[in-house]
Kinemage of the C-alpha trace (Angstrom):
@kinemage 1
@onewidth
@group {chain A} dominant
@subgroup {mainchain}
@vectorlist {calphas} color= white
{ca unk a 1} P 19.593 40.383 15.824
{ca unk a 2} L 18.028 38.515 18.752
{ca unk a 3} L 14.392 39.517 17.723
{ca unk a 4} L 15.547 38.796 13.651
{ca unk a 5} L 16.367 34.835 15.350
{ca unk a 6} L 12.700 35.065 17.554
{ca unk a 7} L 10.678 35.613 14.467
{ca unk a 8} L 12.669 33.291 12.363
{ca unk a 9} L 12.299 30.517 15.312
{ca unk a 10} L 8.617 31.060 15.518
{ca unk a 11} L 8.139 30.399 11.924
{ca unk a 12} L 10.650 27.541 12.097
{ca unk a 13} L 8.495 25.868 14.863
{ca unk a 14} L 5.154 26.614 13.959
{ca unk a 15} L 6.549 24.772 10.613
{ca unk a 16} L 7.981 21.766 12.891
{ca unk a 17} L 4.595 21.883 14.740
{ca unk a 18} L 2.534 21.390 11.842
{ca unk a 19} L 4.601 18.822 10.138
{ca unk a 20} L 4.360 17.015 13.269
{ca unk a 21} L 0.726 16.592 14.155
{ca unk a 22} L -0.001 14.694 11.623
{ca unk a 23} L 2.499 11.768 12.727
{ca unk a 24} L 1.174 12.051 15.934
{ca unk a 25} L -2.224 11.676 14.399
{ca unk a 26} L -0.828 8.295 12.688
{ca unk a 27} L 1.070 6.991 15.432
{ca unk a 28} L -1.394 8.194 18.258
{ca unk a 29} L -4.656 6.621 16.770
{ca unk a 30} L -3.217 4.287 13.859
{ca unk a 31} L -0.254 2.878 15.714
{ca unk a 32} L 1.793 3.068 12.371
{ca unk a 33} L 5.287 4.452 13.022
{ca unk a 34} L 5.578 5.793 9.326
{ca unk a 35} L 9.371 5.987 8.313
{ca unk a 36} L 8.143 7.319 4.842
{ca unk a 37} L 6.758 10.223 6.376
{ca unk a 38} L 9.215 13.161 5.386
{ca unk a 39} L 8.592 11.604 1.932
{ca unk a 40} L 5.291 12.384 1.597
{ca unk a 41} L 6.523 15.694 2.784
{ca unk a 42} L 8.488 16.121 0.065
{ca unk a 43} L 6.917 14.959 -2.667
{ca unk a 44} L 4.447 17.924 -1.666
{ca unk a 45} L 6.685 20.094 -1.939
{ca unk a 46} L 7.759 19.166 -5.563
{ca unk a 47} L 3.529 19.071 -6.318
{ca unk a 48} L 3.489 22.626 -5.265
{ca unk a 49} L 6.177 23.577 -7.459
{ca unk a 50} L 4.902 21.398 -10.363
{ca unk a 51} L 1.880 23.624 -10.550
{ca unk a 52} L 3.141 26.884 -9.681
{ca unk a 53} L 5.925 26.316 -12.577
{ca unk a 54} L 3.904 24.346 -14.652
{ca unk a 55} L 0.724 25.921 -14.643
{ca unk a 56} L 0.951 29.160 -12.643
{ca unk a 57} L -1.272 28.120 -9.455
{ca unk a 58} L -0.274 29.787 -6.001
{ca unk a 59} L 0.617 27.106 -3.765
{ca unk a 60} L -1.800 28.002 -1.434
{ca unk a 61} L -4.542 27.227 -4.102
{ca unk a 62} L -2.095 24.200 -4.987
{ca unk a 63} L -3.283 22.674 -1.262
{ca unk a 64} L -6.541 22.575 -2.129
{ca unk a 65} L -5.393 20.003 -5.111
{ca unk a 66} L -2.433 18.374 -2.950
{ca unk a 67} L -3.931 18.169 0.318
{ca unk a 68} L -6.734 15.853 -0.812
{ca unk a 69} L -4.734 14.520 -2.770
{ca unk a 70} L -2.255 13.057 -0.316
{ca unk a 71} L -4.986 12.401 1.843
{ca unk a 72} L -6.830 9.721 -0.882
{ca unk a 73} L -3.091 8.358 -1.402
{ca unk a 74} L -2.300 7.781 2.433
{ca unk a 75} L -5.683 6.230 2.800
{ca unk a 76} L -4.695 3.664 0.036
{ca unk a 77} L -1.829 2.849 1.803
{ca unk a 78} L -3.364 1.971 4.993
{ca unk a 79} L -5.954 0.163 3.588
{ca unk a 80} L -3.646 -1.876 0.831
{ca unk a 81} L -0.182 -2.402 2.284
{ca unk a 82} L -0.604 -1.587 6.507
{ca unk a 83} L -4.420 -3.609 6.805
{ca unk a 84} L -2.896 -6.723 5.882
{ca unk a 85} L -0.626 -5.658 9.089
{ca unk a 86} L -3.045 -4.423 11.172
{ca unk a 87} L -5.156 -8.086 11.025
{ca unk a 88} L -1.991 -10.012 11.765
{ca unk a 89} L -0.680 -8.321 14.694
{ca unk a 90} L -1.301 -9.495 17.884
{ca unk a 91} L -0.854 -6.802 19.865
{ca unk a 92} L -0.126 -2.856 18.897
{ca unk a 93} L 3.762 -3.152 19.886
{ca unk a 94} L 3.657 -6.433 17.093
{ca unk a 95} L 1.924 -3.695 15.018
{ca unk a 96} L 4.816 -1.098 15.414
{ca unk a 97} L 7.501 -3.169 14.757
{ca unk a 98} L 5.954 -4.402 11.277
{ca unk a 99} L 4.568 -0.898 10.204
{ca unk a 100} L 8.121 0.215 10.774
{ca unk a 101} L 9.570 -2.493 8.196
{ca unk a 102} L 6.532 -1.963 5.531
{ca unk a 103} L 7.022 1.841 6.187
{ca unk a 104} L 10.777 1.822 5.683
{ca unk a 105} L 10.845 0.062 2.572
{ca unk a 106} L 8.062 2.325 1.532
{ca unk a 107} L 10.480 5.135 2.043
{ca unk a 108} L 12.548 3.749 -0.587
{ca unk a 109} L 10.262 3.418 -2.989
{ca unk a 110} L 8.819 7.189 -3.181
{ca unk a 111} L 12.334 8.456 -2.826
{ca unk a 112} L 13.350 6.649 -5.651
{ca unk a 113} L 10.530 7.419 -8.009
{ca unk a 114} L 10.901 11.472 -6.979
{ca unk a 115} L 14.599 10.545 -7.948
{ca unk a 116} L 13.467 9.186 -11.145
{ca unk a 117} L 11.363 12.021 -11.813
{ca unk a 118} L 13.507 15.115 -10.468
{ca unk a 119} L 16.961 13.855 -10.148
{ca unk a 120} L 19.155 14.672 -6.571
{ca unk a 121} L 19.545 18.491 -7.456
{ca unk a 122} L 18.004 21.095 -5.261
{ca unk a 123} L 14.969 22.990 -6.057
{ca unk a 124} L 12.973 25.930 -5.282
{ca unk a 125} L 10.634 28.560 -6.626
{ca unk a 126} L 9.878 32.123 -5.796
{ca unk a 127} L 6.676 32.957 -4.083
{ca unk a 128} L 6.097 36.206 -2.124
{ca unk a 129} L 9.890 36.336 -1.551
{ca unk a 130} L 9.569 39.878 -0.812
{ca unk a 131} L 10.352 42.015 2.515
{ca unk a 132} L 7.572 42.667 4.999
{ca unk a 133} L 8.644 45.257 7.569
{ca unk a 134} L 7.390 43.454 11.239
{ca unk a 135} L 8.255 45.863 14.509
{ca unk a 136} L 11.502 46.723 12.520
{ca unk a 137} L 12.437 43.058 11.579
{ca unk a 138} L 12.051 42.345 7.796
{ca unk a 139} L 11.206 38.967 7.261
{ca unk a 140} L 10.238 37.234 3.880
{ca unk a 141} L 6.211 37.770 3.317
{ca unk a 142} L 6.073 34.048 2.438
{ca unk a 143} L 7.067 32.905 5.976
{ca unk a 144} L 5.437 34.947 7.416
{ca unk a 145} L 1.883 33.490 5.266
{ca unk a 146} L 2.946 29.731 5.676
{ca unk a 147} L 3.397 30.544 9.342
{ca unk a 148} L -0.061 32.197 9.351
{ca unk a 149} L -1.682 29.173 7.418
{ca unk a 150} L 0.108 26.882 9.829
{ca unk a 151} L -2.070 28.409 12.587
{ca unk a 152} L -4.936 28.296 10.436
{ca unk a 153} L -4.546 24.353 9.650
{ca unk a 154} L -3.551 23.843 13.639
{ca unk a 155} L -6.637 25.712 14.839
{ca unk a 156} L -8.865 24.113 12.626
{ca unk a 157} L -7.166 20.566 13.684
{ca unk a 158} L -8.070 21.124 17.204
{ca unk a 159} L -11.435 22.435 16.515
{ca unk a 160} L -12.182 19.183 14.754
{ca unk a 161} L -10.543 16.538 17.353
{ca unk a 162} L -12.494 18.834 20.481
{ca unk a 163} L -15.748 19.707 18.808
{ca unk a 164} L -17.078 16.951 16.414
{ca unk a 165} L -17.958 13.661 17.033
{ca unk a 166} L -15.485 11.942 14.677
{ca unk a 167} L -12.755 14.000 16.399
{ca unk a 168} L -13.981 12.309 19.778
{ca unk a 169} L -13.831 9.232 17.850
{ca unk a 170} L -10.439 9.746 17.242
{ca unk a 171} L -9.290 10.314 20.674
{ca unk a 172} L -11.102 7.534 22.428
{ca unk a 173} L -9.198 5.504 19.963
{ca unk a 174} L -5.889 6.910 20.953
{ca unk a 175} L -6.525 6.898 24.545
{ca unk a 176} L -7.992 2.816 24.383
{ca unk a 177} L -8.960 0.982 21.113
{ca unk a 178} L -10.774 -2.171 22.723
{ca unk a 179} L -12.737 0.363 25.153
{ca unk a 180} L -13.532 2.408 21.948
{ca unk a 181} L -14.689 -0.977 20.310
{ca unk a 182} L -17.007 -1.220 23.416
{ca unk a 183} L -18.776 1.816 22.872
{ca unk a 184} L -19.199 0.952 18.898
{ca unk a 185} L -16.557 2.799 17.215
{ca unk a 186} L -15.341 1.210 14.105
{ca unk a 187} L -11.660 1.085 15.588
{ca unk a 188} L -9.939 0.259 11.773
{ca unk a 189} L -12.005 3.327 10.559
{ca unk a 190} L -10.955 5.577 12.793
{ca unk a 191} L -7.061 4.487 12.417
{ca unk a 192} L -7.441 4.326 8.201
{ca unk a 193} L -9.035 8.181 8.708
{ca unk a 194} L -6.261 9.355 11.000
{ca unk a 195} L -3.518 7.821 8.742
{ca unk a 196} L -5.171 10.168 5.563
{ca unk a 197} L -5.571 12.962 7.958
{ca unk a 198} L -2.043 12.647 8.605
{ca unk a 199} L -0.613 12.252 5.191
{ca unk a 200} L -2.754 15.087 4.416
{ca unk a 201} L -1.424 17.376 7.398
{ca unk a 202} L 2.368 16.441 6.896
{ca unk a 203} L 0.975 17.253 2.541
{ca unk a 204} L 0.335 20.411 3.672
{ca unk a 205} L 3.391 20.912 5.500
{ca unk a 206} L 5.511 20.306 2.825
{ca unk a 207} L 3.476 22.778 0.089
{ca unk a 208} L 3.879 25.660 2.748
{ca unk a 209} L 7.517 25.128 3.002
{ca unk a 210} L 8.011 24.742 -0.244
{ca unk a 211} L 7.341 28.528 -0.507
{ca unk a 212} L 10.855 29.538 0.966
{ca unk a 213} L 12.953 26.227 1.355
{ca unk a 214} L 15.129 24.378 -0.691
{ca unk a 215} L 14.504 20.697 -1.137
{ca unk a 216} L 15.428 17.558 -2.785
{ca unk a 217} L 14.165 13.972 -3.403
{ca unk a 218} L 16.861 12.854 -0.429
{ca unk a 219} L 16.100 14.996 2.184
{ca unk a 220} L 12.893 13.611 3.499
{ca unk a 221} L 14.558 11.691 6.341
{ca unk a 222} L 15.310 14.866 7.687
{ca unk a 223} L 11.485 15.922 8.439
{ca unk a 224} L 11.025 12.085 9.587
{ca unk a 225} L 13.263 12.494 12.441
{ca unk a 226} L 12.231 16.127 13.058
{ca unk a 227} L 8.754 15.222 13.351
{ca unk a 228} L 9.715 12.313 15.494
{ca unk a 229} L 11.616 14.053 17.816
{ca unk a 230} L 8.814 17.140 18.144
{ca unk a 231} L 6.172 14.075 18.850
{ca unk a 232} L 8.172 12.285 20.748
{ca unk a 233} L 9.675 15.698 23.159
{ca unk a 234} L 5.820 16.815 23.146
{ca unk a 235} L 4.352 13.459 24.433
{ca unk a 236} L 2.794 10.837 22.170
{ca unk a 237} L -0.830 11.780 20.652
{ca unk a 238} L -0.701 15.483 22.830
{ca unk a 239} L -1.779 18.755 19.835
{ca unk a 240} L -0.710 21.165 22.525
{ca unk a 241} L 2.446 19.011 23.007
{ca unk a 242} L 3.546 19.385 19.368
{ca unk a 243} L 2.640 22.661 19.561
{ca unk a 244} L 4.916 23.752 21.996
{ca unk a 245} L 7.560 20.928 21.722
{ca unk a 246} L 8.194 22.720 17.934
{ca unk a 247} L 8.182 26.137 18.936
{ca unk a 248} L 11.048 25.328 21.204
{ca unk a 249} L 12.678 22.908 18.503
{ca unk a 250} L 12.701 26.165 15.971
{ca unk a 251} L 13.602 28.533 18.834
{ca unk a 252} L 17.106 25.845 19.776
{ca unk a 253} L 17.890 26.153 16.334
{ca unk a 254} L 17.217 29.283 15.000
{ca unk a 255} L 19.025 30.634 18.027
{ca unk a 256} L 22.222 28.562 18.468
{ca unk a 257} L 22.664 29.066 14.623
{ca unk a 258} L 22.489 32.787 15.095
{ca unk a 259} L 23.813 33.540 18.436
{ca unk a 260} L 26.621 30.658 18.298
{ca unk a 261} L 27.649 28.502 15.626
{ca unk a 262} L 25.123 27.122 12.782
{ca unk a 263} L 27.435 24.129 13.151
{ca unk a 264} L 26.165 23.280 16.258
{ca unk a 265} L 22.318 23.377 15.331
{ca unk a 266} L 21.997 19.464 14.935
{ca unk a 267} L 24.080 18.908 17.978
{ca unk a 268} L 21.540 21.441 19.809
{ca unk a 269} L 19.080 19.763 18.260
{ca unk a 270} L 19.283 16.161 19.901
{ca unk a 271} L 21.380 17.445 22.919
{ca unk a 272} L 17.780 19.243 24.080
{ca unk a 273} L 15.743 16.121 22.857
{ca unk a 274} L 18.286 14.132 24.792
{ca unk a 275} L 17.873 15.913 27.753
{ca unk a 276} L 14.080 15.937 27.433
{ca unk a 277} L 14.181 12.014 27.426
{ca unk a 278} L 16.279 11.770 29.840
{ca unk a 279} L 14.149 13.362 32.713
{ca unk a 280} L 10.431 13.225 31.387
{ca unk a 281} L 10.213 10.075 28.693
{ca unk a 282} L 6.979 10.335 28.717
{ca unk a 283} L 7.005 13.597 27.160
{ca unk a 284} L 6.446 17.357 28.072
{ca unk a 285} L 2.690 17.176 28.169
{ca unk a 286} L 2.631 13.462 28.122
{ca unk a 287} L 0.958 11.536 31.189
{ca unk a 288} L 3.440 8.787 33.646
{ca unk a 289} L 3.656 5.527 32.232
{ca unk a 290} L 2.961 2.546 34.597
């Protein structure tokens, strides 16, 4: 049972991980604390399922369609509703508190149109849902693939943000946007590329999961505050952070709802983030504020 709860944990957190980089992409380089985040999740999800139903594409050829896709539609957003924002702000903490407004009403507006599309019912869709035999555990094959594509997307994230130059870009925005500025790095097209990148991370989230959750238009607030609290335990704008910070979110879980009481996940949940604040605000593998 206890090795049944580690590999379902794993998967859980690698899941948590993933979904989270991307914010911490937004919020780390863009400075956009996007409330509509789980949304985009979601409506992902009901993509994936949209052409697997519809037109009999595996969802993991459905993220070469969505990913993009999400990607072009979050870099619309920054440049249409969050620029206008962005010029008017004097400083990044004026920035926060209106991208939080823009981005909450946002959140309304995609829920509601996946409403008016899909209704509040429940969906999901079978995909792989078959037993794979791993050092005497079954698990579902499809977890097991979304975790393994997870790692795939993670590894290649890295790879990008360490190795390339627009990846350095990235960071030295993160890290300082007026010493970036200095060294002539278009700081607004570095923040309008990490917001896609984001959208199109979290996109990709949300077609994996789709393989072997259930979802609905409402429950994109959920992944919001999960990804949130994985950023926030991890330290702001830190990969490895999120990394780890969801491993051990999907390991709480998974673990109190098998070894205890499933009704005391959620209390788990923000009891550990709680605790986490507490004693190191600044994050697990984030650096002292002054």
């Amino acid at each position: 049972m206890l090795f049944d709860a580690l590999i379902t944990g794993v998967t859980l957190g690698g899941m948590y991980a993933l979904v989270a980089l991307g914010l911490t992409l937004q919020y780390g380089v863009a400075r956009i604390m996007n409330l509509s985040y789980g949304e985009t999740l979601v409506a992902a999800s009901f993509a994936a399922m949209a052409l697997y139903t519809g037109a009999a594409v595996n969802p993991l050829l459905g993220l070469l369609v969505v990913v993009p896709a999400a990607a072009a539609l979050s870099w619309l957003i920054y440049r249409f509703l969050l620029t206008p924002l962005v010029r008017r702000a004097k400083s990044r903490d004026a920035l926060e508190v209106d991208s939080i407004l823009a981005t909450f009403g946002l959140l309304f507006v995609i829920q509601g149109v996946m409403l008016a599309i899909f209704g509040g019912a429940y969906f999901s869709y079978a995909f792989l849902a078959v037993p794979v035999q791993v050092f005497g555990t079954v698990v579902a094959a499809n977890r097991l693939l979304a975790l393994g594509f997870a790692l795939v997307i993670g590894l290649g994230l890295w790879l990008g943000l360490t190795r390339t130059r627009t990846g350095t870009a990235l960071r030295a925005v993160a890290v300082d946007p007026n010493a970036a500025q200095l060294v002539a790095i278009d700081v607004r097209a570095m923040a309008a590329a990490a917001f896609a990148l984001g959208g199109g991370l979290v996109a990709s989230g949300g077609v994996l999961t789709s393989m072997f959750l259930t979802f609905n238009a409402n429950i994109g607030v959920v992944f919001t505050m999960k990804a949130l609290i994985v950023v926030i335990m991890g330290g702001v704008g830190n990969l490895l952070g999120c990394l780890v910070a969801g491993l051990i979110l999907g390991l709480t879980e998974t673990l109190v709802a098998t070894m205890i009481d499933p009704g005391l996940t959620l209390a788990a949940t923000y009891t550990l983030f709680l605790t986490i604040l507490l004693f190191r605000p600044q994050g697990l593998f984030g650096g002292a504020r002054r």
